[in-house]
C-alpha positions as CSV (number, residue, x, y, z in Angstrom):
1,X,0.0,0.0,0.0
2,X,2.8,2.7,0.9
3,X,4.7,1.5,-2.2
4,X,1.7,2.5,-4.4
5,X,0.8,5.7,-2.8
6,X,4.6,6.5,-3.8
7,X,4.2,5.8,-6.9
8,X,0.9,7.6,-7.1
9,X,2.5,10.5,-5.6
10,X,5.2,10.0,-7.5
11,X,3.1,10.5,-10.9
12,X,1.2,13.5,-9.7
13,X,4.4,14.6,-8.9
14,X,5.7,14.1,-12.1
15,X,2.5,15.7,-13.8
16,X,2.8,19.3,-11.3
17,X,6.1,19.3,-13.1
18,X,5.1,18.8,-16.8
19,X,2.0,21.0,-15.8
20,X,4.6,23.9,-14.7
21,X,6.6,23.3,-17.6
22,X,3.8,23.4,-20.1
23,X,3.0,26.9,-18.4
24,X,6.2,28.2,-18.5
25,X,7.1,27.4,-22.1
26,X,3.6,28.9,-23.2
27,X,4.4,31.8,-21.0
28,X,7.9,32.4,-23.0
29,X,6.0,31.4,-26.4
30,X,3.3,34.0,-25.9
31,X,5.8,36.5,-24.3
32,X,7.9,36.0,-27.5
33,X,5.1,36.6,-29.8
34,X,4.2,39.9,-28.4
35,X,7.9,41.2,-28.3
36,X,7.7,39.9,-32.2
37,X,4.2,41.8,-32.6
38,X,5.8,45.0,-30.6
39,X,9.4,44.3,-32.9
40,X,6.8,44.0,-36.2
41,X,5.0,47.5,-34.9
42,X,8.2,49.3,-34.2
43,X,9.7,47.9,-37.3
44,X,6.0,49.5,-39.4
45,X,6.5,53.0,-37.8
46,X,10.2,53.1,-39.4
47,X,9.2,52.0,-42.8
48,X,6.8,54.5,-43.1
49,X,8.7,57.2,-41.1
50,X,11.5,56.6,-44.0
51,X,8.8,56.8,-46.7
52,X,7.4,59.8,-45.9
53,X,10.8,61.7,-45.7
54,X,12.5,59.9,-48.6
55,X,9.4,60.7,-50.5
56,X,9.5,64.4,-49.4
57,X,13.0,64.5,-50.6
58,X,12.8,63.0,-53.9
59,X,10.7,66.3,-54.4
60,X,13.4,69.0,-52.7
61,X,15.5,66.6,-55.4
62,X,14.1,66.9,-58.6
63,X,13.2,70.7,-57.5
64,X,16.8,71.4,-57.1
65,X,18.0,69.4,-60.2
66,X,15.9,71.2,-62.4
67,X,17.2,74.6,-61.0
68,X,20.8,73.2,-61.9
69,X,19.7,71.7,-65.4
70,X,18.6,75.5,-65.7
71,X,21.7,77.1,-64.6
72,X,23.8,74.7,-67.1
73,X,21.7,75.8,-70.1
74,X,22.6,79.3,-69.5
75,X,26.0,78.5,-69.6
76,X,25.4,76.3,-72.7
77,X,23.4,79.5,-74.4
78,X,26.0,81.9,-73.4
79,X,29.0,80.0,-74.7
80,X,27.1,79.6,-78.3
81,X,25.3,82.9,-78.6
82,X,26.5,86.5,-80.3
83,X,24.9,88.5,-77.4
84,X,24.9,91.5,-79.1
85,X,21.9,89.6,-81.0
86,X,20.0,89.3,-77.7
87,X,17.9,91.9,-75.6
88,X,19.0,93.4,-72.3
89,X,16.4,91.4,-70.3
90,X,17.7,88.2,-72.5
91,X,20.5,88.7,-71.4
92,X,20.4,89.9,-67.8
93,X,18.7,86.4,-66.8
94,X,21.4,84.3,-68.6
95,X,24.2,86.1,-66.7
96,X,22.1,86.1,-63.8
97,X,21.1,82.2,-64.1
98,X,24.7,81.4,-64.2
99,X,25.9,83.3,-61.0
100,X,22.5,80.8,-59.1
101,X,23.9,78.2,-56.6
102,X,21.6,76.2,-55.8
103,X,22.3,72.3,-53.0
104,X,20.4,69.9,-52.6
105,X,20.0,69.5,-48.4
106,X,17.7,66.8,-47.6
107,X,15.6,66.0,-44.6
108,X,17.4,63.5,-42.7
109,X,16.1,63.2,-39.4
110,X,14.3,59.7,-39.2
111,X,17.5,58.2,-41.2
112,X,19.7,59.5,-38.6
113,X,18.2,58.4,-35.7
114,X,17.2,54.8,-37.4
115,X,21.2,54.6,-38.5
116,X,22.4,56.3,-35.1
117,X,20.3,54.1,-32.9
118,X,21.1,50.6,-34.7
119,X,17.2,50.3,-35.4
120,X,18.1,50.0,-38.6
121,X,18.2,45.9,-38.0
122,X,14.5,46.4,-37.1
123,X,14.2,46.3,-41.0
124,X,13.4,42.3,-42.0
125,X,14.1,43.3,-45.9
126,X,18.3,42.9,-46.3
127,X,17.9,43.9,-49.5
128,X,16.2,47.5,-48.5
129,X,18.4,47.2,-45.2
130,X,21.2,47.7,-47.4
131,X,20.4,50.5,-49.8
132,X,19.4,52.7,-46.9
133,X,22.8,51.8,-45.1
134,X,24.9,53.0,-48.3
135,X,22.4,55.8,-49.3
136,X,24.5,58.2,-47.2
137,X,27.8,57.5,-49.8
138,X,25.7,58.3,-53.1
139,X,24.5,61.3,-51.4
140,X,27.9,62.6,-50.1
141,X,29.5,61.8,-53.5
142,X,26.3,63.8,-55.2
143,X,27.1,66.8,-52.7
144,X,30.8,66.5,-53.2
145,X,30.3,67.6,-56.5
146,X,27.6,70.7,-56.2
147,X,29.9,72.1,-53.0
148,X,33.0,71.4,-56.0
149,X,31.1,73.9,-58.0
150,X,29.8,76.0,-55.6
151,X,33.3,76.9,-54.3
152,X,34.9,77.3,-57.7
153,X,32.1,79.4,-58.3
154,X,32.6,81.8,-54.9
155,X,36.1,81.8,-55.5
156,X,36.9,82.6,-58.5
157,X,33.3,83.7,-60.4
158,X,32.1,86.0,-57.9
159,X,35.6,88.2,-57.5
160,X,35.6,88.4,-61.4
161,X,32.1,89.9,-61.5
162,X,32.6,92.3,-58.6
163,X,36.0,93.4,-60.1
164,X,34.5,94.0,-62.8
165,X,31.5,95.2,-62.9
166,X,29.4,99.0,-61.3
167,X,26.4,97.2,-59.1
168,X,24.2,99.5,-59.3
169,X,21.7,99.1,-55.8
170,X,18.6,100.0,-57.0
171,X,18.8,98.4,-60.4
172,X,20.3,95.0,-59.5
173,X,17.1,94.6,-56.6
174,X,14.7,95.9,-58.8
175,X,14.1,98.9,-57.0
176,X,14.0,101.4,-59.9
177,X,13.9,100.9,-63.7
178,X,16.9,102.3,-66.0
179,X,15.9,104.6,-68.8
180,X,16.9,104.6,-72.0
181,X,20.7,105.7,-72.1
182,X,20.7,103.7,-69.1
183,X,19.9,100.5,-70.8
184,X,22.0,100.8,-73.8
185,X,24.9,101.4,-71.4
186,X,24.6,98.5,-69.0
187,X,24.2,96.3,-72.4
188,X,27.2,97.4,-73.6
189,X,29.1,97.1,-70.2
190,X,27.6,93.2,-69.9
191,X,28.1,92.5,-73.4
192,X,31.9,93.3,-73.1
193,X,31.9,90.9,-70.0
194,X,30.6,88.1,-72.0
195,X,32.7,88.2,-74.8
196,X,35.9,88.9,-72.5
197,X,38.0,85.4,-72.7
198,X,38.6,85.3,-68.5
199,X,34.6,85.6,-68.1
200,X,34.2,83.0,-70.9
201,X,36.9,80.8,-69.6
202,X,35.1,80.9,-66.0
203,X,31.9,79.5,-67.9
204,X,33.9,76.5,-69.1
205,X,35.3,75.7,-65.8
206,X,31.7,76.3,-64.4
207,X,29.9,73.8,-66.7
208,X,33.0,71.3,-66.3
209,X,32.7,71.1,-62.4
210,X,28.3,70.7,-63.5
211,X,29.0,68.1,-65.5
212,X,29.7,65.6,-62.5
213,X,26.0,66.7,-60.9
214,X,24.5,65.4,-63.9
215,X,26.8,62.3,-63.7
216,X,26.0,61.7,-60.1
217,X,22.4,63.3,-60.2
218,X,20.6,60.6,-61.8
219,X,22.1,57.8,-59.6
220,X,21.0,59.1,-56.4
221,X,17.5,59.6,-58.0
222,X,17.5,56.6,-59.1
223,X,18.4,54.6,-55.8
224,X,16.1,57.1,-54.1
225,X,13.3,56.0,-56.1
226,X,14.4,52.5,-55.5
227,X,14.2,52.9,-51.7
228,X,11.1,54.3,-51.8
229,X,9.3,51.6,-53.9
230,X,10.6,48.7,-51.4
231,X,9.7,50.9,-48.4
232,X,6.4,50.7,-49.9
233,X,5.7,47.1,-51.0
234,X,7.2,46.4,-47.1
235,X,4.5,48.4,-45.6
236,X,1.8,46.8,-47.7
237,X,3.2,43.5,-46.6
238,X,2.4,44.1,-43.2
239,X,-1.2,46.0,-43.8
């Protein structure tokens, strides 16, 4: 009789365990599944925090690269035109439209702090993980090139054009029309700049340093675009 209330004891001892056990390994299984749902949540917010502002800065982009595509075809027009064909207003906005510096600065704040924080390996896609981890290169080497131009052309364009040219105040801000004499003078006085050969040879370094934005331009549009798309299909996969 004692020998089989041991072993009944013994099996309802044995069963408390597997009972306990059972418990505890749904208790880590459910546990898991809800650090997964908050990892799947937290992992959501990013992918659309990164679409919105990639999205936002594919249009600063293309609003930026069509100011330079504008700036390079004033260069282009003045190096192939005889300005003394061309009105005053013609050519006041080609010289002026080659002077524009214009950079491409996008909003980076959710990249940052998704790169920064290491939340980046929230992102289940390895594919998309890895064009957002080498998105900041194309856009350095994109920005290398406008700051390239932007200091040839602050160094160099800029001192020719105040050296050699009377700013008048009122006229360069719009502030009061020129008459007559006026006009024909300052067309003669920017006509002489255009065709002088150090003015002409600033153009050619000018459009030589813009060259590389349009080399670089379309690569960083076209990875942005990339990003975006994947970002996209990602969030639908968890809608």
């Amino acid at each position: 009789m004692d020998e089989n209330k041991t072993r009944r004891y013994l099996k309802y001892a044995i069963g408390e365990i597997i009972l306990v056990m059972i418990g505890i390994l749904l208790a880590l299984q459910v546990n898991n599944w809800n650090q997964e749902r908050q990892l799947q949540k937290e992992e959501v917010k990013i992918l659309k925090g990164l679409h919105q502002e990639f999205s936002e800065n594919l249009v600063r982009f293309d609003d930026i690269y069509a100011k330079q595509e504008s700036r390079w075809k004033s260069i282009e027009t003045l190096m192939s035109i005889k300005p003394k064909e061309f009105s005053l207003d013609s050519l006041t906005t080609l010289t002026k439209g080659v002077g524009d510096q214009y950079t491409f600065d996008p909003f980076q704040g959710m990249y940052n702090s998704i790169i920064n924080s290491g939340k980046i390996e929230l992102i289940s896609n390895d594919s998309l993980k890895k064009k957002i981890s080498r998105f900041q290169d194309l856009l350095n080497d994109y920005k290398e090139e406008e700051i390239n131009t932007m200091n040839f052309t602050a160094n160099n364009f800029y001192p020719f054009i105040i050296n050699n040219s009377a700013i008048n105040f009122n006229f360069f801000y719009n502030k009061m029309k020129m008459n007559d004499d006026e006009k024909i003078k300052y067309k003669e006085e920017l006509i002489k700049r255009i065709e002088s050969d150090t003015y002409g040879n600033l153009l050619i370094y000018i459009y030589g340093y813009m060259r590389e934005i349009f080399t670089e331009g379309p690569i960083l549009k076209d990875e942005m675009i990339s990003i975006i798309n994947l970002l996209a299909s990602e969030i639908e996969k968890h809608n």
